[in-house]
C-alpha distance (Angstrom), angle and dihedral (degrees) to the residues before:
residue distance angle dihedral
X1 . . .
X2 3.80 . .
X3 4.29 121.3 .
X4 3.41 116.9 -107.4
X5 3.75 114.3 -145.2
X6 4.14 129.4 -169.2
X7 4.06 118.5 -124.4
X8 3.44 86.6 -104.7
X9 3.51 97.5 57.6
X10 4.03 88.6 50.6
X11 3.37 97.0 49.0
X12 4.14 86.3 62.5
X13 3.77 89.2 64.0
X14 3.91 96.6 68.9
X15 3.50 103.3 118.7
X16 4.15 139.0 77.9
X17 3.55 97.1 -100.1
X18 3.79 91.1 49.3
X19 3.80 118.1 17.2
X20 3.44 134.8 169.9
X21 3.93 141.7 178.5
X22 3.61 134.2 -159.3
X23 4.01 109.2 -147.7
X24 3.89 133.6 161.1
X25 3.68 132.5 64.5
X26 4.03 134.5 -162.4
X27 3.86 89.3 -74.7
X28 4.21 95.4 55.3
X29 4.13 89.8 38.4
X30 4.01 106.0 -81.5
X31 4.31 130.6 -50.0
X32 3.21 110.5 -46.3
X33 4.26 124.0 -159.5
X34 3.84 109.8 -138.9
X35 4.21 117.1 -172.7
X36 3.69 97.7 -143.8
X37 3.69 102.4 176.6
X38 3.44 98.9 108.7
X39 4.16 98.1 52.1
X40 3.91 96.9 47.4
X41 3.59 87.6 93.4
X42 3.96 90.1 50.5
X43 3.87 93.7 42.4
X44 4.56 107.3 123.1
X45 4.06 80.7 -149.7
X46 4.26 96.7 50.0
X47 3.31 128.9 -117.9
X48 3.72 100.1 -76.3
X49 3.93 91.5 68.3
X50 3.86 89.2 61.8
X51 4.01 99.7 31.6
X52 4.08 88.0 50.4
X53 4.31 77.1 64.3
X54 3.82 95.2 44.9
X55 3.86 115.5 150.0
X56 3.93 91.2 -2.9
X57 3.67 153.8 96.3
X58 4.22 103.6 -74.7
X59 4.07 99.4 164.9
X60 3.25 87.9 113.3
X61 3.82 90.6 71.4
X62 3.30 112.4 30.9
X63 3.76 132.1 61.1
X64 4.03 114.2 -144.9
X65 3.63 110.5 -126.5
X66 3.54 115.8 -165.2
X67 3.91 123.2 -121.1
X68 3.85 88.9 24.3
X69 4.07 112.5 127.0
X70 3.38 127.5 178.1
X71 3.62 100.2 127.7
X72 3.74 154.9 45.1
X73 3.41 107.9 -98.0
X74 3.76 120.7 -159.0
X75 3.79 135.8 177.8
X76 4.19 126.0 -97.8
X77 4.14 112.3 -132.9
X78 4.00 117.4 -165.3
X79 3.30 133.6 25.0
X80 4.14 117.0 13.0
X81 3.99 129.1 -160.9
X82 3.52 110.8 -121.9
X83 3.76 115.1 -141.0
């Protein structure tokens, strides 16, 4: 069974040692929490692109590619932005 954290509890992973990234919407199957600490090294666009997203909502940027894992991924309880 996967964790399910709060916003709030996200948005206290927003730095290197401890980042994480909120990505999905209704289209790709519901938000999504991804701990991406461990890949920020491996990232082709450098760290900086994923830190500057730290603890938040990054759907925006990134497109979900299934089979892909590099990360934890955990579910997002409470409120959701609708896209």
């Amino acid at each position: 069974m996967s964790k399910t954290l709060t916003l709030a509890e996200v948005a206290a992973h927003d730095r290197e040692e401890d980042c994480y990234l909120i990505i999905g919407n209704e289209r790709t199957g519901g938000a999504k929490v991804y701990d991406v600490t461990k890949y920020l090294d491996e990232h082709p666009g450098g760290d900086a692109v994923l830190l500057e997203l730290a603890g938040k909502y990054a759907d925006d940027m990134f497109e979900v590619r299934p089979g892909v894992v590099n990360h934890r991924v955990y579910g997002l309880a409470g409120s959701h932005r609708s896209i």
